[in-house]
N, C-alpha and C positions, 0 to 999 in steps of 0.2 A: 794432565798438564805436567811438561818437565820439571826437572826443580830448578827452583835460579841460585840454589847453594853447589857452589864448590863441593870436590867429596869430602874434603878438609873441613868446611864447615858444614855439613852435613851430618859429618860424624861427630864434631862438636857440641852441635845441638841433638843429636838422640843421645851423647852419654849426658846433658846438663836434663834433656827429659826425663831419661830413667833414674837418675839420681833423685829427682824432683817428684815424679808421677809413683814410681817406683818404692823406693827407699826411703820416702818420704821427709829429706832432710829439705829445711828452707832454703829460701834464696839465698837469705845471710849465708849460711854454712858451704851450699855449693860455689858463692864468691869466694870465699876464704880458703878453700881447700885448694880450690883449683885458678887459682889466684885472677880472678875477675873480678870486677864490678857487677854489683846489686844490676845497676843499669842493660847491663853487656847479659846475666842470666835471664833477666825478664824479658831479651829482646830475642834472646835463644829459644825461649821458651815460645815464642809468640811465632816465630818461624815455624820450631817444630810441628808446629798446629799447622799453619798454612801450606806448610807443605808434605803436608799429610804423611810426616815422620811417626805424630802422633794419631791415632784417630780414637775417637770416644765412640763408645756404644752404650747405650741408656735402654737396660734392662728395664721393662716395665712387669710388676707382678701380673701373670698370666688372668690376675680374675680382674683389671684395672684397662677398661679401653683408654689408654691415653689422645687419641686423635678426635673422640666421639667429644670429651670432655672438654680438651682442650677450642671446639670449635664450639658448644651452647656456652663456654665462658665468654669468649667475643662477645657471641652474640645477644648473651643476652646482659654483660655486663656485669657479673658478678665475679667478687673475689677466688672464687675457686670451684668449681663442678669437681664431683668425682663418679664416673660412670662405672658401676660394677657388672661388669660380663657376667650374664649368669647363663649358663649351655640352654640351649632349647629343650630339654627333655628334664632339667630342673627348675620349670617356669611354672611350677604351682604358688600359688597363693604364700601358703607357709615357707618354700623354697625359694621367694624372695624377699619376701621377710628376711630371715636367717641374714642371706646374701647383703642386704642393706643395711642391715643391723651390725653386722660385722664389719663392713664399709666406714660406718658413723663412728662404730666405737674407734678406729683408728682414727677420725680424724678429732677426734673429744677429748681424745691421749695427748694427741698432739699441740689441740691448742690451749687446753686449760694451763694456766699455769696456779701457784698457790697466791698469788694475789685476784683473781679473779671469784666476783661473782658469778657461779654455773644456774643457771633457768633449766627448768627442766618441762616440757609439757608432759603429752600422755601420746598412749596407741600402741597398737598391736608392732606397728616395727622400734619403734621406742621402746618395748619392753623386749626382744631382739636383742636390741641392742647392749641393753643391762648386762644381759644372759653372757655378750661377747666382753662386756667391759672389767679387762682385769687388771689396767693402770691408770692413776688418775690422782693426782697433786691434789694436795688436800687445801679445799679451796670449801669454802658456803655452797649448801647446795638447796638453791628455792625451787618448789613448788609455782610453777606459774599459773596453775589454773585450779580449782574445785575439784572434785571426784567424779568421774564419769566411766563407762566400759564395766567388766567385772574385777572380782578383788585381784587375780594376780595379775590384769594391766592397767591397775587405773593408777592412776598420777602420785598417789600415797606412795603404792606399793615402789613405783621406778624411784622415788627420790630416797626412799629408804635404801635400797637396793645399791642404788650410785652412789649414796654418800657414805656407806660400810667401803665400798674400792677405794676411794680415797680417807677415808678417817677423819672427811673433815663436817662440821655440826650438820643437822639436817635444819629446813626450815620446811615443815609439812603444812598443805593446809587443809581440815579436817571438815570443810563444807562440802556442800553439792556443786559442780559448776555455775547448773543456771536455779537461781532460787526465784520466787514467786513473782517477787513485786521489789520495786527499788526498795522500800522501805525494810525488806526483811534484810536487802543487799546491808544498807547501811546499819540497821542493829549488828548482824553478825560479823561487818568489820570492824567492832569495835572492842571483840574478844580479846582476850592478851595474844594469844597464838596464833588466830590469824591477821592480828594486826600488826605481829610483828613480821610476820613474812608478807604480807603486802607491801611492811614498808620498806623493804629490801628490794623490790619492782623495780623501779629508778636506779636502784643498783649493780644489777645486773650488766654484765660487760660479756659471757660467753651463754649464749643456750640452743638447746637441740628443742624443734618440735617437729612433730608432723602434722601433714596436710590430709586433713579431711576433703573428700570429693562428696558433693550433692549431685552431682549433673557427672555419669551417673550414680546412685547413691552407694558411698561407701566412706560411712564417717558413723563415729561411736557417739560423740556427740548429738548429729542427726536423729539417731534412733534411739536416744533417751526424750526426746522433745513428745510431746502432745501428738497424734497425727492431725486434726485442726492447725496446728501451728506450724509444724512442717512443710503442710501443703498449701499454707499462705506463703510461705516462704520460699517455696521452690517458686511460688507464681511471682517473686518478684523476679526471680531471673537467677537465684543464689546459685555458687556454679563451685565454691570452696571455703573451707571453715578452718582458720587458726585459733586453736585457744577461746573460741568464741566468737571470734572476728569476722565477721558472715562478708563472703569476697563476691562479687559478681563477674561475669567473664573478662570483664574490660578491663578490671582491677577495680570497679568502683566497690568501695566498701558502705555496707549496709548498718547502719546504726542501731537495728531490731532488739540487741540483746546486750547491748552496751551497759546499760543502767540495772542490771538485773543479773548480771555474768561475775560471779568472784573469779577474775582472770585479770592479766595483765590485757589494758588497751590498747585497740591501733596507736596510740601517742607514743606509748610507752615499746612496742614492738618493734616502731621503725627507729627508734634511740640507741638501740642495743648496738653495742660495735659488734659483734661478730653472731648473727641469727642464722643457724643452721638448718636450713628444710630439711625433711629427711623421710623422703616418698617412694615406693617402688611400685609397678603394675602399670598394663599398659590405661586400665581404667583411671588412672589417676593425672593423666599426662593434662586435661584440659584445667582441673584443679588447682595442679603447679603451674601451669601458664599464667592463671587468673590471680593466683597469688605474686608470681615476678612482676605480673602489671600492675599488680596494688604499690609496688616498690619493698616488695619485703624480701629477706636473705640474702645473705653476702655469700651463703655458701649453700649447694646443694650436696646433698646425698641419693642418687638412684640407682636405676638398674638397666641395661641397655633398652630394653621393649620399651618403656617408658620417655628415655634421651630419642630414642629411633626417631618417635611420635613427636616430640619436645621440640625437635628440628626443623619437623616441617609446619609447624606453629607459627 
């Protein structure tokens, strides 16, 4: 399209851009030097854009799909996707782990700040994540569920882990995820230490977990349970598991292990301002489905094979 500026003003508004985009001096300063109005630079500036004096090009990090991510945000309403391209021939198991984990720990950098509460759950790319996490404001860092998985990824070991990057207290808790019977639930919340990170639950404003898949099965939590009670449990239809929060495909949540889970609740899960998923593999895509339709996470963490799948959900 021609331009509708004179070359006179033309040339006006690429020296008030380059001064501006450039040289980096305010409006204020480009007014005063070059004796204009505040008014008269922002209107130079707003040209130069439209007539493609200036143009912007938005680098995206080569391992970051910007367009994959930006379209499951639409659609499925959440605050923010972040889709990590991982190559095809680096699409194993531990190779996207890594790839997610590194994903997460940027966006944990980013959003914790030192007045927030940090939740932490557990899992194999959660503890990834640690490995990548080497900023982080020193902020509370709770434990939101029991101990489950082995010692270097269960839920102890990542809060310990996270809460040395930032320097700020730990709040560990030193149970089993799912204990016996509600009764042994409620003796053992009444210990000093894990009653005091329980009651920090409701406190919580930033945390990362990941999504356990049942359907098909790929959850730590899963394969610490009874096989009796597992296989009662897939027979209701359970399709993903938060922190204990047994999901079904639809989003409907299953109350099986509520009374008996030292975990944060679905009450307490969908309270959180800023719930970070944090899933990669294509085996997982039906699990993070069933979890977006229970209404949980503002934010996801994955890996293209997984958003591909995600899409056509």
């Amino acid at each position: 399209m021609p331009s509708t500026l004179s070359p006179g003003a033309a040339i006006l508004a690429a020296t008030v851009a380059r001064r501006f985009y450039i040289d980096g001096s305010t409006k204020s300063e480009i007014a005063d030097e070059m004796g204009l109005s505040r008014f008269k630079v922002a209107r130079l500036l707003e040209q130069s854009v439209r007539e493609g004096i200036v143009r912007f090009e938005i680098a995206t990090p080569n391992s970051f799909d910007a367009e994959l991510s930006e379209e499951l945000r639409k659609r499925f309403g959440l605050r923010r996707v972040i889709v990590i391209d991982v190559p095809e021939e680096e699409r194993t198991a531990a190779g996207i782990r890594q790839a997610v984990g590194r994903g997460a720990a940027a966006v944990l950098s980013e959003l914790v700040t030192e007045t927030d509460v940090l939740g932490i759950g557990w899992g194999r790319t959660l503890s990834a994540m640690s490995q990548e996490l080497t900023e982080l404001p020193r902020s509370l860092v709770v434990q939101m569920g029991g101990m489950v998985g082995s010692v270097a990824e269960n839920s102890l070991e990542l809060v310990r882990k996270i809460s040395e990057v930032g320097g700020g207290q730990a709040y560990p808790l030193f149970v089993p995820l799912v204990v016996q019977d509600a009764l042994t639930k409620k003796s053992l919340s009444t210990q000093p230490g894990v009653a005091a990170a329980m009651k920090l639950f409701e406190s919580i404003t930033v945390a990362a977990v990941a999504v356990g898949s049942w359907d098909p099965p790929d959850s730590q939590m899963m394969a610490s349970l009874p096989l009796h009670e597992r296989e009662a449990l897939v027979g209701k239809g359970v399709a993903a598991e938060v922190l204990a929060t047994l999901i079904k495909h639809d989003g409907t949540v299953l109350p099986d292990l509520q009374d008996r889970s030292m975990a944060t609740g679905i009450d307490v899960l969908r309270t959180i301002p800023e719930l970070v998923l944090i899933a990669g593999g294509e085996s997982k895509a039906e699990a993070v489905h069933a979890v977006i339709n229970a209404g949980l996470g503002t934010t996801l963490v994955t890996d293209n094979s997984l958003a591909e799948l995600l899409r056509t959900m």
